[in-house]
C-alpha positions in Angstrom: 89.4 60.5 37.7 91.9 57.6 38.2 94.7 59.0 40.5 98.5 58.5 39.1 101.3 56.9 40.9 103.2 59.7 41.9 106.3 60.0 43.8 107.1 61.6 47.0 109.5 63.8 45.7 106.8 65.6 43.3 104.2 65.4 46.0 106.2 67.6 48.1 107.5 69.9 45.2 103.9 70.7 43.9 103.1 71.5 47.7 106.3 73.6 47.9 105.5 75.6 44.5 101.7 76.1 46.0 103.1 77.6 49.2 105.4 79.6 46.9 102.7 81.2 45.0 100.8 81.4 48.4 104.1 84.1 49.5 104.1 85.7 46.4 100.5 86.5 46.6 100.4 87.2 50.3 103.7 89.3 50.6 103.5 90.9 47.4 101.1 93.6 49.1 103.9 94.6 51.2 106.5 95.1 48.2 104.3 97.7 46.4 103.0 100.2 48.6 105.8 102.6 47.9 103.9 102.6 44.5 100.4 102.8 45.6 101.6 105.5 48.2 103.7 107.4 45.7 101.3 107.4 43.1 98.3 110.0 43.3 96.1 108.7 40.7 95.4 106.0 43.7 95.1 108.4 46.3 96.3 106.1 49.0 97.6 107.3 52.4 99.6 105.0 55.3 96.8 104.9 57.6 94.3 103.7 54.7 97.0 101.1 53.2 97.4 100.1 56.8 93.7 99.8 56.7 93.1 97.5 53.8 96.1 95.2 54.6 94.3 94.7 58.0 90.9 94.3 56.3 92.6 91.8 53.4 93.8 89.5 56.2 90.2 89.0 57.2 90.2 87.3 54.3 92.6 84.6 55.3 91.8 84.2 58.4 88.2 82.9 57.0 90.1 80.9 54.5 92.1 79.3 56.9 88.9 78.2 59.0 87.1 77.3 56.3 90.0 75.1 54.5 91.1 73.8 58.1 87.6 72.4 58.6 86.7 71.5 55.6 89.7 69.4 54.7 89.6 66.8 57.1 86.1 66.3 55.9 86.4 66.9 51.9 90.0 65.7 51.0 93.2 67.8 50.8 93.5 67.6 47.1 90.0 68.9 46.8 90.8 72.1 49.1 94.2 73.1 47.4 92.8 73.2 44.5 89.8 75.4 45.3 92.2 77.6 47.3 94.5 78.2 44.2 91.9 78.8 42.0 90.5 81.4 44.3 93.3 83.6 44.8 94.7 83.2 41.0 91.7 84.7 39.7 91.8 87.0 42.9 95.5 88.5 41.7 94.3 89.2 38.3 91.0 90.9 39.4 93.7 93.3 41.4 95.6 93.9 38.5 92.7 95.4 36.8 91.0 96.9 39.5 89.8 100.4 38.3 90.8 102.3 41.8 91.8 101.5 45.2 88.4 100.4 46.9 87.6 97.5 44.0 91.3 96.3 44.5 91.0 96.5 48.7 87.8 93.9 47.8 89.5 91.8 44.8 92.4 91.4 47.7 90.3 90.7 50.3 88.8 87.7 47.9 92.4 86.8 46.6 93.3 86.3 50.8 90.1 83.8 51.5 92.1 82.0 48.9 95.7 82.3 50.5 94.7 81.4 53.7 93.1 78.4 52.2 96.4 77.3 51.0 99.0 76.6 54.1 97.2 74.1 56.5 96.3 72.1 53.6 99.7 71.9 52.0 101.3 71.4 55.6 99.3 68.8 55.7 99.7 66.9 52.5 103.8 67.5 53.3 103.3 66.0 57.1 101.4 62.7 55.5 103.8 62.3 52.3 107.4 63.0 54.4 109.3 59.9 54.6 108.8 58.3 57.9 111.8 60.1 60.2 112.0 63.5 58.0 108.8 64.8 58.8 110.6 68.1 60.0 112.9 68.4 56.9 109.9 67.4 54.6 107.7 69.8 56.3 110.4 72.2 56.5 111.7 72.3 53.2 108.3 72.6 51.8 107.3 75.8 53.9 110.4 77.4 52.6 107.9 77.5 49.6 106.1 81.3 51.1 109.5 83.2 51.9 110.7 82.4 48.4 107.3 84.0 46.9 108.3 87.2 49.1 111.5 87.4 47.7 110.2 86.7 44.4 107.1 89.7 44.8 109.9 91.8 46.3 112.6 91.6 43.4 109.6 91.6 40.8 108.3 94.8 42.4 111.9 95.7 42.4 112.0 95.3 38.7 108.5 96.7 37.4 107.2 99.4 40.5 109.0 102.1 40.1 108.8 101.7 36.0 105.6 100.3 35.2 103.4 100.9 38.3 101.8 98.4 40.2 99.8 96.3 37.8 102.2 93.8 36.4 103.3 92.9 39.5 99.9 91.4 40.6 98.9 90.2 37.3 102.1 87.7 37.5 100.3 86.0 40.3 97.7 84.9 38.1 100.1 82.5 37.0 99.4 80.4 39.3 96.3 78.9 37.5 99.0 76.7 35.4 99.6 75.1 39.1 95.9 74.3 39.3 96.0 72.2 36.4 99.4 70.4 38.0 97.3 69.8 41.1 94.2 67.9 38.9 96.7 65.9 37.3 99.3 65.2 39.4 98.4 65.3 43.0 97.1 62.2 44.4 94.8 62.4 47.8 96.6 62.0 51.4 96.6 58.6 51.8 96.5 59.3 56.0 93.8 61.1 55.1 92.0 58.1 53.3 92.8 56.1 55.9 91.9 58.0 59.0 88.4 58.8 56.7 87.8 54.8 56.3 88.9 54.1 60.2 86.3 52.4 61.9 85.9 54.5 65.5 87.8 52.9 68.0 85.6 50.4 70.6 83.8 52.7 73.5 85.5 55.7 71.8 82.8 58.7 69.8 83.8 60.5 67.1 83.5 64.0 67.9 83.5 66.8 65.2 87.2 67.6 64.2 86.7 71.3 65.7 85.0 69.9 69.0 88.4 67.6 69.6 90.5 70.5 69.7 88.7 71.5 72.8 88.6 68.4 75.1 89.7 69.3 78.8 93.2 68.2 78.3 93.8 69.7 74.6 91.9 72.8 75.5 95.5 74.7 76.7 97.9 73.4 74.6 95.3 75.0 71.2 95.1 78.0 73.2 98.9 78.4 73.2 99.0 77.2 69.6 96.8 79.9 68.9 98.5 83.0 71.1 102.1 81.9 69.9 100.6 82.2 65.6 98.7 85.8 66.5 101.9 87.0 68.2 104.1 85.5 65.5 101.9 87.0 62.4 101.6 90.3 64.1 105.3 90.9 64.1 105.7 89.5 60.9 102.6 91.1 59.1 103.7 94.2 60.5 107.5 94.2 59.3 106.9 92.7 55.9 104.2 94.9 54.9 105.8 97.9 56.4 109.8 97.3 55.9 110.0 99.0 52.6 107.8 102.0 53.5 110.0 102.8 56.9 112.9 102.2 55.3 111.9 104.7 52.4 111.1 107.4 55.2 114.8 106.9 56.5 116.2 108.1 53.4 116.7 105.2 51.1 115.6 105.0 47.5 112.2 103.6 46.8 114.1 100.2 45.2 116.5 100.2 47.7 113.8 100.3 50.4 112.4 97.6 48.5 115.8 95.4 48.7 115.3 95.1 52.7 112.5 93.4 52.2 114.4 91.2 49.8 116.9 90.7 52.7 114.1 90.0 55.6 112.5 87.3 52.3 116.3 85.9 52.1 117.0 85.5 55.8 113.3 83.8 56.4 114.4 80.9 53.2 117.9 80.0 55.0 116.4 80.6 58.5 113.3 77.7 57.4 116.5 75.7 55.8 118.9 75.6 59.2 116.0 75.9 62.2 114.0 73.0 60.4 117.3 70.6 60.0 118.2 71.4 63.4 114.1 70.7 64.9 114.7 67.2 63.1 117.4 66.2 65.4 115.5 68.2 68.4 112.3 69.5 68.5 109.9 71.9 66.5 109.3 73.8 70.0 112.5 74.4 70.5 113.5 75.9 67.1 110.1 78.2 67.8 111.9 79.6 71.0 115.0 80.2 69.7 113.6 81.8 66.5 111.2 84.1 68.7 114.6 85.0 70.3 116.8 85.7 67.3 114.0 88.2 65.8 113.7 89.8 68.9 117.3 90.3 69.3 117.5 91.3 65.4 115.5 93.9 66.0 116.9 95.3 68.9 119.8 95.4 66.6 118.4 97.3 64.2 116.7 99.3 66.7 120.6 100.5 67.9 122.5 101.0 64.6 122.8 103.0 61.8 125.2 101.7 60.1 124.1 100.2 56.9 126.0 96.8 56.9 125.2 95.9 60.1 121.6 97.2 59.6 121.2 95.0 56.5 122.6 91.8 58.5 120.2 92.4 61.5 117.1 92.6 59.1 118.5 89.4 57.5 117.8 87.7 61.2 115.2 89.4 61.8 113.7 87.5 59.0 115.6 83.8 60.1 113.7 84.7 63.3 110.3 85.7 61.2 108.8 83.5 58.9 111.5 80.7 60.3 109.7 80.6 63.3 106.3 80.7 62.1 107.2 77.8 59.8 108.3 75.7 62.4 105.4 76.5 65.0 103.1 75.5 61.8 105.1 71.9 62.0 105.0 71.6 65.3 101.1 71.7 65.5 101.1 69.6 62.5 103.1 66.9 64.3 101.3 67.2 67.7 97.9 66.5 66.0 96.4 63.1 65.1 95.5 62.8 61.1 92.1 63.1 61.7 92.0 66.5 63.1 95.9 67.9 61.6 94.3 70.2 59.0 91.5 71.2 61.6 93.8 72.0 64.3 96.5 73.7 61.5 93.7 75.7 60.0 92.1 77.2 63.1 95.2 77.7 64.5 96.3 80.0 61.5 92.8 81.7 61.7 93.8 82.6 65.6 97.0 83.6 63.9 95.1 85.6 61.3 94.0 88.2 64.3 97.7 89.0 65.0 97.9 89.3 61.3 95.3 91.3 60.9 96.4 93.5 63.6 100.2 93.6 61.8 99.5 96.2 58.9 97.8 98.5 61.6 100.6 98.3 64.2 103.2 98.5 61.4 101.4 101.9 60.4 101.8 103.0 63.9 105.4 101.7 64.1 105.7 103.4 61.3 103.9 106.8 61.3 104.8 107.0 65.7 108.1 105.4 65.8 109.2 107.3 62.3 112.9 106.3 62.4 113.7 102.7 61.2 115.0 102.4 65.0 112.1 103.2 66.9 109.9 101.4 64.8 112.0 98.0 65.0 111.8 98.9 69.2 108.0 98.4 68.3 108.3 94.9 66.6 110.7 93.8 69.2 108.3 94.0 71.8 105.8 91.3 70.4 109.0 88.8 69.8 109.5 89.0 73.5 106.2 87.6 74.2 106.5 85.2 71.4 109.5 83.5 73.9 107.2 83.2 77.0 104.6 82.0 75.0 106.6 79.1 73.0 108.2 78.4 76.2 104.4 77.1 77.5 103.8 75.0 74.9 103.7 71.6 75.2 106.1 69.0 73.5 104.8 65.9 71.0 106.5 62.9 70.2 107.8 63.4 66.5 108.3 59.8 65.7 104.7 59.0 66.7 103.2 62.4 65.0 101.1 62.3 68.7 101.5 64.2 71.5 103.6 62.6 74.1 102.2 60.5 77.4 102.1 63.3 79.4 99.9 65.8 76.8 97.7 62.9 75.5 94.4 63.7 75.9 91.4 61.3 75.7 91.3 61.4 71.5 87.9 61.2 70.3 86.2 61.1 73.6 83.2 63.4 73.7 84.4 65.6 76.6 
């Protein structure tokens, strides 16, 4: 079809409404297991909820290597649009799935689809962003996933304790009206047309995208990239599927435990905001540091206190340290890699990433079934912020103006090692 002219303003805001669908989806898991755990007819315990959380991120981590590959070989247009179709029709299977076991496999299809979703729009935002504002670009469009949380968390709010699960899930098959936005609407990268039609460079070989992640001088700055996204998604995984469900065990209401969550989603949006204004006059890495710090010393907050004011404000940092900090460690890997490999070296990383995520739901079940006070179990999460500091604090730094890793972390780009 003949591609419109379309601004960069609605480039950005169809990647922003795809990444917000992609939270919904994603968190939304999180927001109803008080009504998958307090309802028999689904015959769901913790360690089995913990269980199919784990197995569902499978999912994304395949869709992230799959959509991380394939992107810088098929187009990002062509990849966002098979991601949403996949995990629209994936929420609405879930809605009508007939017991627990068919809606642990329609969930496990909806995540392929999810994870398909964030290195491609990350992508499309990096290449679109005026030239200057990748960081605000970037980071206003990943505010996109903790607005779907909050969104799944109030909706969950509103229909759980009422109508059951259902509803909440079918809603995300709303997303299939976005798919149509995408055919019309969304243009191809140009970057990504242009790094496609690129001759190779004079004594230089164009080695797979995958293979160039690995040359001897990239080899240690993906292998941080990847440690820093497992230890990131664990402690958020954990917390966001788990919040409610340890906060219900301390006492609070089933929609009141729910309203935490609402806070973490909250605190993750204006965390994203402030840490990705303040990277564009800085650096990405930096903002990953001091977000790994502030959720580490959120939860040690909560981990002290019981009163409910203060609990409420540490659990709002602990979300500007959260998802903030994931966000920006997904633009900073986004800027240090060329065009031709950004998706590829976004994607896998978020697959590494996956494994922490996938080990979240199952440490937040121990948090939560070991630790059994809301203090004990944030003493848990802190731990893997902690490391999340040392770790940033290795990687290396890239040249935001240039979108290229600086001098000194330049390796030999396209050069079959």
């Amino acid at each position: 079809m003949t591609q419109l002219r379309t601004p960069t303003w609605a480039i950005l805001l169809i990647c922003w409404i795809a990444l917000l669908c992609d939270g919904y989806d994603l968190y939304v898991y999180g927001a109803t297991l008080p009504g998958f755990l307090g309802n028999p007819d689904w015959g769901v315990t913790k360690s089995l909820a913990g269980t199919v959380g784990s197995i569902a991120l499978i999912g994304m981590l395949l869709g992230s290597l799959a959509a991380g590959t394939l992107t810088d070989r098929l187009g990002r247009r062509r990849l966002l649009m098979t991601s949403l179709g996949i995990f629209s029709v994936g929420m609405i299977l879930c809605a009508l799935a007939p017991n627990f076991t068919v809606f642990a496999i329609f969930r496990f299809i909806t995540c392929i689809g999810v994870g398909g979703v964030l290195p491609t729009a990350v992508a499309i935002a990096n290449e679109s962003a005026p030239k200057g504002k990748v960081s605000l670009a970037v980071g206003a469009v990943l505010t996109g996933p903790p607005v779907g949380s909050l969104v799944g968390a109030l909706t969950a709010t509103a229909l759980v304790v009422d109508h059951g699960v259902r509803p909440v899930y079918a809603l995300g098959g709303l997303s299939l009206i976005l798919l149509l936005a995408v055919w019309r609407w969304l243009p191809e990268s140009e970057v990504f047309l242009a790094a496609r039609a690129a001759p190779a460079t004079a004594g230089r070989v164009r080695a797979s995208g995958v293979s160039r992640l690995f040359t001897a001088r990239q080899l240690v700055p993906t292998l941080l990239f990847w440690i820093v996204c497992a230890i990131s998604m664990l402690t958020m995984f954990g917390i966001t599927t788990w919040l409610p469900v340890i906060m219900q065990g301390a006492g609070f209401a089933a929609q009141s435990s729910i309203a935490f969550l609402s806070i973490y989603s909250v605190g993750c949006i204006i965390g994203t905001v402030v840490i990705a204004w303040i990277a564009q006059q800085s650096a990405p890495k930096y903002m990953v540091i001091l977000g790994f710090s502030i959720a580490a010393l959120s939860l040690l907050a909560v981990s002290m206190t019981q009163n409910h004011l203060l609990l409420f404000a540490a659990i709002f940092f602990a979300g500007v340290g959260g998802m903030g900090t994931q966000n920006m460690i997904n633009d900073h890997i986004a800027q240090y890699y060329p065009p031709e490999v950004r998706a590829t070296g976004l994607g896998w990383a978020l697959a590494a990433g996956r494994l922490g995520a996938i080990a979240g739901p199952t440490y937040g079940a121990v948090a939560a079934t070991v630790g059994g006070s809301p203090g004990a179990a944030a003493m848990w999460f802190a731990i893997p912020a902690v490391l999340g500091v040392v770790a940033a604090i290795a990687m290396p730094l890239c040249d935001k103006a240039a979108s290229t890793p600086t001098a000194e972390n330049t390796s030999a780009e396209g050069v079959a090692s």
